[in-house]
N, CA, C and O atoms as CSV, one atom per row, in Angstrom:
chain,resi,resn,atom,element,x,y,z
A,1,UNK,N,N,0.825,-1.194,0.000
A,1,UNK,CA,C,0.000,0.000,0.000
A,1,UNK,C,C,0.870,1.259,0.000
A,1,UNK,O,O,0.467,2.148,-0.749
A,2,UNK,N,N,2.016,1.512,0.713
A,2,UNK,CA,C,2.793,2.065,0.603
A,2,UNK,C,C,3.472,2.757,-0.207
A,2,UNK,O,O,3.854,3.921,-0.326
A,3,UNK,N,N,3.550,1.653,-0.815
A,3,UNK,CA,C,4.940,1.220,-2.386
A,3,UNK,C,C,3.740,2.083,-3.673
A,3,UNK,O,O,4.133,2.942,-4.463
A,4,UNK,N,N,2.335,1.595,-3.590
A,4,UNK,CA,C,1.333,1.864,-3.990
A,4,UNK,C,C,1.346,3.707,-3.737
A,4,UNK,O,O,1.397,4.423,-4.738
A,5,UNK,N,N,1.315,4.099,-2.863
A,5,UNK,CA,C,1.262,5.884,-2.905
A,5,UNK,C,C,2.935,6.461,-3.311
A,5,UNK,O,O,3.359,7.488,-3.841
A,6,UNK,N,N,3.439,5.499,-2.882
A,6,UNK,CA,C,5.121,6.145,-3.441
A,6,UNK,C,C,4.992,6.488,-4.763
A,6,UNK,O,O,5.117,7.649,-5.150
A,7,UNK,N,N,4.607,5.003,-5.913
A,7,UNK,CA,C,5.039,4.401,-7.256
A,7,UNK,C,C,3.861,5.824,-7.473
A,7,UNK,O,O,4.219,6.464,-8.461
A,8,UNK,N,N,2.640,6.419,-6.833
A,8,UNK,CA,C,1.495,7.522,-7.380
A,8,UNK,C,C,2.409,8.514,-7.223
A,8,UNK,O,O,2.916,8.786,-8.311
A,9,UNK,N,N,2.710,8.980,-6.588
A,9,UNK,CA,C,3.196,10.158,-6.206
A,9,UNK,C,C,4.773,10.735,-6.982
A,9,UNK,O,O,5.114,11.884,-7.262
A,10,UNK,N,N,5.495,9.442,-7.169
A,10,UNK,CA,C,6.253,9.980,-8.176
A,10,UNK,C,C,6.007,9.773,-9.384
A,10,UNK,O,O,6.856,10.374,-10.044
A,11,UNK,N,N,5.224,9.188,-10.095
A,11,UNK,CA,C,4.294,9.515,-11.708
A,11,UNK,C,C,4.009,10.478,-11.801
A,11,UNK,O,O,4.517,11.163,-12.689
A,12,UNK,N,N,2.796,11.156,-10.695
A,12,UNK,CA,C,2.659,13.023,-10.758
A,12,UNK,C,C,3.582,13.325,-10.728
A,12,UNK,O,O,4.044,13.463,-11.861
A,13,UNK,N,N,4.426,13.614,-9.745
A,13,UNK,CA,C,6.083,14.561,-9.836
A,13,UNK,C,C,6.680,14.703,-11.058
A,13,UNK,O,O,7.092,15.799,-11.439
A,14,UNK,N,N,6.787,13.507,-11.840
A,14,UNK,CA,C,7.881,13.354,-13.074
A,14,UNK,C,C,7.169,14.076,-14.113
A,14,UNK,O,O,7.814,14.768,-14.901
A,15,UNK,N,N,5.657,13.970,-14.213
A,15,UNK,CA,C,4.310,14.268,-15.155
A,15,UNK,C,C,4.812,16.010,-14.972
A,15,UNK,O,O,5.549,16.613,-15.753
A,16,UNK,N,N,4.212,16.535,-13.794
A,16,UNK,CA,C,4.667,17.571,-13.640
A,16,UNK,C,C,5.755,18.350,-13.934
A,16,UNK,O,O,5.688,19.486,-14.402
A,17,UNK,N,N,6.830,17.707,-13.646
A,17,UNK,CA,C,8.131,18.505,-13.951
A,17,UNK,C,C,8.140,18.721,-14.961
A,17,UNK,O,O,8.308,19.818,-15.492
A,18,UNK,N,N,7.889,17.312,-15.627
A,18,UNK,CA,C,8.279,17.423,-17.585
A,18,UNK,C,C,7.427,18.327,-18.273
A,18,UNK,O,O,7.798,18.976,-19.251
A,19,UNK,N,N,5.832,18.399,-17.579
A,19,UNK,CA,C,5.128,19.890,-17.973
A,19,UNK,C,C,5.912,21.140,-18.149
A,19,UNK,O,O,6.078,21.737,-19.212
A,20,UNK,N,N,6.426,21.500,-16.851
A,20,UNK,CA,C,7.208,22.771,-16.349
A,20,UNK,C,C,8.400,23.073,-16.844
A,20,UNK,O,O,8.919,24.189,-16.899
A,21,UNK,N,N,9.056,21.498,-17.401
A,21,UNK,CA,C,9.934,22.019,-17.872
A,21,UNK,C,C,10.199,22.317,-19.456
A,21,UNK,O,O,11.390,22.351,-19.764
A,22,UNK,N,N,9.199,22.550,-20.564
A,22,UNK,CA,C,8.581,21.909,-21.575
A,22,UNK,C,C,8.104,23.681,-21.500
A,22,UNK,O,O,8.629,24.587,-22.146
A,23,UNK,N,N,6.733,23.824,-20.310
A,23,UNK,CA,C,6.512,25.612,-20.545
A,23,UNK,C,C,7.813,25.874,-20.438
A,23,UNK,O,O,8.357,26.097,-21.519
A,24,UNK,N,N,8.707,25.936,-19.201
A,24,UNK,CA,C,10.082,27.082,-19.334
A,24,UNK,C,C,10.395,27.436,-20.358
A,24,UNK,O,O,10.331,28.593,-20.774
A,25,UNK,N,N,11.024,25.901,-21.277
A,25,UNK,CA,C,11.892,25.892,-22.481
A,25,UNK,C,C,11.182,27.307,-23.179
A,25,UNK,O,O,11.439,28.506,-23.075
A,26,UNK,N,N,10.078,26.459,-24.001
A,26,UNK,CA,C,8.795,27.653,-24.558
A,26,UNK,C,C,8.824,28.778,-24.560
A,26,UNK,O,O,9.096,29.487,-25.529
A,27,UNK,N,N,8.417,29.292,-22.956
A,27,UNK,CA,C,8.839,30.493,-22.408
A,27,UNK,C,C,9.746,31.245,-23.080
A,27,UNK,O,O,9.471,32.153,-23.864
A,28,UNK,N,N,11.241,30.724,-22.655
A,28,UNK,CA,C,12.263,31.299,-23.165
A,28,UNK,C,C,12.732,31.106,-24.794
A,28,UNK,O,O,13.629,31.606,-25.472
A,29,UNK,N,N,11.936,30.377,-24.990
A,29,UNK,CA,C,12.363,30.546,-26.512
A,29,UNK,C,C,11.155,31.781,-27.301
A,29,UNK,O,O,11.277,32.532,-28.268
A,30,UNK,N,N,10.377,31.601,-26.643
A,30,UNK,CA,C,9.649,33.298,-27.211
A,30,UNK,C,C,10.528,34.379,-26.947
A,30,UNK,O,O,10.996,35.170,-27.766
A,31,UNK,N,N,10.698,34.335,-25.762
A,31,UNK,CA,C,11.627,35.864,-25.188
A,31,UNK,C,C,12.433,35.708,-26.577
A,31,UNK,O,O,12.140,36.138,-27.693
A,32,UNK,N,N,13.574,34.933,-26.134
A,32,UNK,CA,C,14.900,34.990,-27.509
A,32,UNK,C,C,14.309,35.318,-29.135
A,32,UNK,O,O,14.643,36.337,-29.739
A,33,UNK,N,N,13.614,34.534,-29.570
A,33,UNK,CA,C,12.827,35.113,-30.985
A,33,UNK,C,C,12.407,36.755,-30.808
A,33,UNK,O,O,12.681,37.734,-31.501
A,34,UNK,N,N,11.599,36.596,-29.530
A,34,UNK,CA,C,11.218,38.253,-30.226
A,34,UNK,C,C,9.373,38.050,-30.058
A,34,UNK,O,O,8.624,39.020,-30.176
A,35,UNK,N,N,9.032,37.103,-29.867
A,35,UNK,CA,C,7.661,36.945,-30.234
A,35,UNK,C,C,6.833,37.644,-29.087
A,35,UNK,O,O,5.721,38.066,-29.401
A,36,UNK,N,N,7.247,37.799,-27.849
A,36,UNK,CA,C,6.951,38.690,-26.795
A,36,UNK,C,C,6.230,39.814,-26.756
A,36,UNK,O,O,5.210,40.161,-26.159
A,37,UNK,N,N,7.195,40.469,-27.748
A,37,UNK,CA,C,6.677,41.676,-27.861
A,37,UNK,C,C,5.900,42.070,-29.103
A,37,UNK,O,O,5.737,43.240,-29.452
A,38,UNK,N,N,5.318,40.746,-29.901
A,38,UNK,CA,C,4.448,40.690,-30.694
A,38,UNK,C,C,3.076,40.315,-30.180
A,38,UNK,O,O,2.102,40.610,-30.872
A,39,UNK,N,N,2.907,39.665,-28.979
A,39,UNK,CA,C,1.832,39.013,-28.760
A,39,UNK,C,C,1.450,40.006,-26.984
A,39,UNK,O,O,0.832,39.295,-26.191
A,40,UNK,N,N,1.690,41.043,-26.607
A,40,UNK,CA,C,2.007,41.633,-25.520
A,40,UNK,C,C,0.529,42.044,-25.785
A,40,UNK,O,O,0.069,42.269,-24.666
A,41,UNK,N,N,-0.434,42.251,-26.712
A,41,UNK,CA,C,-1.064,43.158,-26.609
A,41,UNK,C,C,-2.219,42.474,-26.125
A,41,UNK,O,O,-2.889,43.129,-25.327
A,42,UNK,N,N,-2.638,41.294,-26.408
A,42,UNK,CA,C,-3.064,40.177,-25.795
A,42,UNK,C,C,-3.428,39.947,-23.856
A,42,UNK,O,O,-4.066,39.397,-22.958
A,43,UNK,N,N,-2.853,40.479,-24.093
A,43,UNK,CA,C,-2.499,40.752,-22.026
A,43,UNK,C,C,-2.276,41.625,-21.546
A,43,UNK,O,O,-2.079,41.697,-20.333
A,44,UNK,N,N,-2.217,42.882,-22.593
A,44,UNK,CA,C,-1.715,44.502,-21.744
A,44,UNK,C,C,-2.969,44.866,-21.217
A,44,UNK,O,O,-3.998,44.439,-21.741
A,45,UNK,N,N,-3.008,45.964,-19.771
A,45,UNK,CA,C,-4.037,46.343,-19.108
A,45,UNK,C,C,-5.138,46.412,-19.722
A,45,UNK,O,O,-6.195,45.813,-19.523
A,46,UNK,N,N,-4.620,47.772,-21.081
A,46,UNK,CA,C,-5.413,48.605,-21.788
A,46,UNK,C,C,-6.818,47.965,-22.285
A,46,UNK,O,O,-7.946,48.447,-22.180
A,47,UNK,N,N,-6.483,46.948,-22.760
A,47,UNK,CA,C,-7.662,46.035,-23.657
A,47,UNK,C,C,-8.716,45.784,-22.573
A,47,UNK,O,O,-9.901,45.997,-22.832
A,48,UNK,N,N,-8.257,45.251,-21.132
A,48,UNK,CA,C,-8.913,44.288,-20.244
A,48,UNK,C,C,-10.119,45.456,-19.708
A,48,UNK,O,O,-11.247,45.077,-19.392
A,49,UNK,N,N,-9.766,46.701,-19.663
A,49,UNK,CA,C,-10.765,47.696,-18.940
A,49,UNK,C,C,-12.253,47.886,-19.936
A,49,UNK,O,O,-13.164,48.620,-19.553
């Protein structure tokens, strides 16, 4: 039962990380291209009011 919440708990963890680490990459590969400040307008205050 044990072995049973261990073997769960690190499937999520690994699931997770590889998410997070998958957005980061992403992340930073927009910054470096440039695409940032193409898609900014999307999320700036101005629009949301």
């Amino acid at each position: 039962m044990l072995y049973d919440a261990f073997y769960l708990s690190l499937d999520y963890l690994l699931t997770i990380i590889l998410v997070m680490v998958i957005g980061v990459v992403a992340a930073e590969f927009l910054v470096e291209i440039g695409w940032i400040h193409k898609i900014v307008f999307m999320v700036s205050p101005e629009l949301s009011g």
